[in-house]
C-alpha positions as CSV (number, residue, x, y, z in Angstrom):
1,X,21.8,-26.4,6.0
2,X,23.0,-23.1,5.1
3,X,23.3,-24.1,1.3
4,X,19.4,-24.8,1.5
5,X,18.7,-20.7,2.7
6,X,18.3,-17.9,1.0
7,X,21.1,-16.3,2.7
8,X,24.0,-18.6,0.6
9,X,22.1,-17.8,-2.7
10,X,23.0,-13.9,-1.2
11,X,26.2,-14.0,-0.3
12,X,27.6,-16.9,-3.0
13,X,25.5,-15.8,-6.4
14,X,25.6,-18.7,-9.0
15,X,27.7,-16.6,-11.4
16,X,30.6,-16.4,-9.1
17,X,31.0,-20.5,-9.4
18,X,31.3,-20.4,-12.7
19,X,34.5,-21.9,-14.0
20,X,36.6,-19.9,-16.8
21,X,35.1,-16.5,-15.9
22,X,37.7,-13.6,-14.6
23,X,36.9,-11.4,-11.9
24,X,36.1,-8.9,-14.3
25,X,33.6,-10.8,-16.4
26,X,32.1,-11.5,-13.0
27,X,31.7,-8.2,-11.6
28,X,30.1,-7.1,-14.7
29,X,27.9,-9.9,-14.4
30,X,26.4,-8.9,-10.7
31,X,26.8,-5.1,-11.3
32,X,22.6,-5.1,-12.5
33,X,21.9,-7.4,-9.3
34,X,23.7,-4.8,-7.0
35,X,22.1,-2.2,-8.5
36,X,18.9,-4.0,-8.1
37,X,19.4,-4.5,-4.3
38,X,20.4,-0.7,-4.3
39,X,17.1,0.5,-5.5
40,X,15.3,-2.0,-3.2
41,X,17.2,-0.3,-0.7
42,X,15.9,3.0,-1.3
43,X,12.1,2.6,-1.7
44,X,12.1,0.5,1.3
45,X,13.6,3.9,3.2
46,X,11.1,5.9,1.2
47,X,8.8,4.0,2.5
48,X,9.9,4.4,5.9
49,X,9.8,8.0,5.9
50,X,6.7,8.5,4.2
51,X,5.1,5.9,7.2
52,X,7.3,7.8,9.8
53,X,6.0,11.4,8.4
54,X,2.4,9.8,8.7
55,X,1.9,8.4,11.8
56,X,3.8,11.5,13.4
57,X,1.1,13.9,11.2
58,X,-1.6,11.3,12.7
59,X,-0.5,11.8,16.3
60,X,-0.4,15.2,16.4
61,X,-4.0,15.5,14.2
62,X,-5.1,13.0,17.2
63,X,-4.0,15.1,20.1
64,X,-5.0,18.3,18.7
65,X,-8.5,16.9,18.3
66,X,-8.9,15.3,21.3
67,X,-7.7,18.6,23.1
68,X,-9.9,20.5,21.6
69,X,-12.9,17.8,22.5
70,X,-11.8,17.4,26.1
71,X,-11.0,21.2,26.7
72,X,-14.2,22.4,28.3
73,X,-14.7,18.8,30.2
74,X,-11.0,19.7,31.9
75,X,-11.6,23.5,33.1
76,X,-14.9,22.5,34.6
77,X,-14.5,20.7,37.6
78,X,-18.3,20.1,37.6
79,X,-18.7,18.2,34.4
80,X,-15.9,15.9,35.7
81,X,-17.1,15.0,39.0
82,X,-21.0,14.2,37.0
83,X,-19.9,12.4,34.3
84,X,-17.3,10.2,37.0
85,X,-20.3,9.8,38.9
86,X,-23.1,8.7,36.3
C-alpha cells in the first residue's frame, strides 16, 4: 500500500534505485529537488506570517472599532436598559 502513496515517492526518490550510480552521482542528482522542497519551505512560512500578522492587525482594527461604537452605549446605563427592553 505504501508503494502506491505519495509518501514512498518522498522518502525513496526514483534516482536513488538506480543501478551503477555512486552516492555521489546521487546526491548531486537530488541536491535541485532538496533545494526545491527548501524554498517551498520558506514561502509556505512567509505565508504564515504574513496571515498571522493579518488577522492579528484585523483583530485589533475590530476591537478598536467596536470600542469606539459601543463606548457611549456602555457608560449610559439608560441606553442599555431601552435598547434591552425594545
Amino acid at each position: 500500500y505504501i508503494r502506491s502513496t505519495g509518501l514512498y515517492a518522498f522518502l525513496f526518490p526514483a534516482s536513488l534505485k538506480a543501478p551503477g550510480q555512486t552516492a555521489a552521482e546521487k546526491i548531486e542528482q537530488l541536491k535541485p529537488e532538496f533545494i526545491h522542497r527548501e524554498r517551498r519551505l520558506e514561502i509556505y512560512l512567509e505565508l504564515f506570517i504574513v496571515f498571522l500578522t493579518a488577522g492579528a492587525l484585523l483583530l485589533w482594527i475590530m476591537r478598536f472599532l467596536f470600542n469606539l461604537c459601543v463606548d457611549d452605549w456602555i457608560a449610559s446605563g439608560d441606553l442599555r436598559v431601552k435598547d434591552l427592553w425594545n
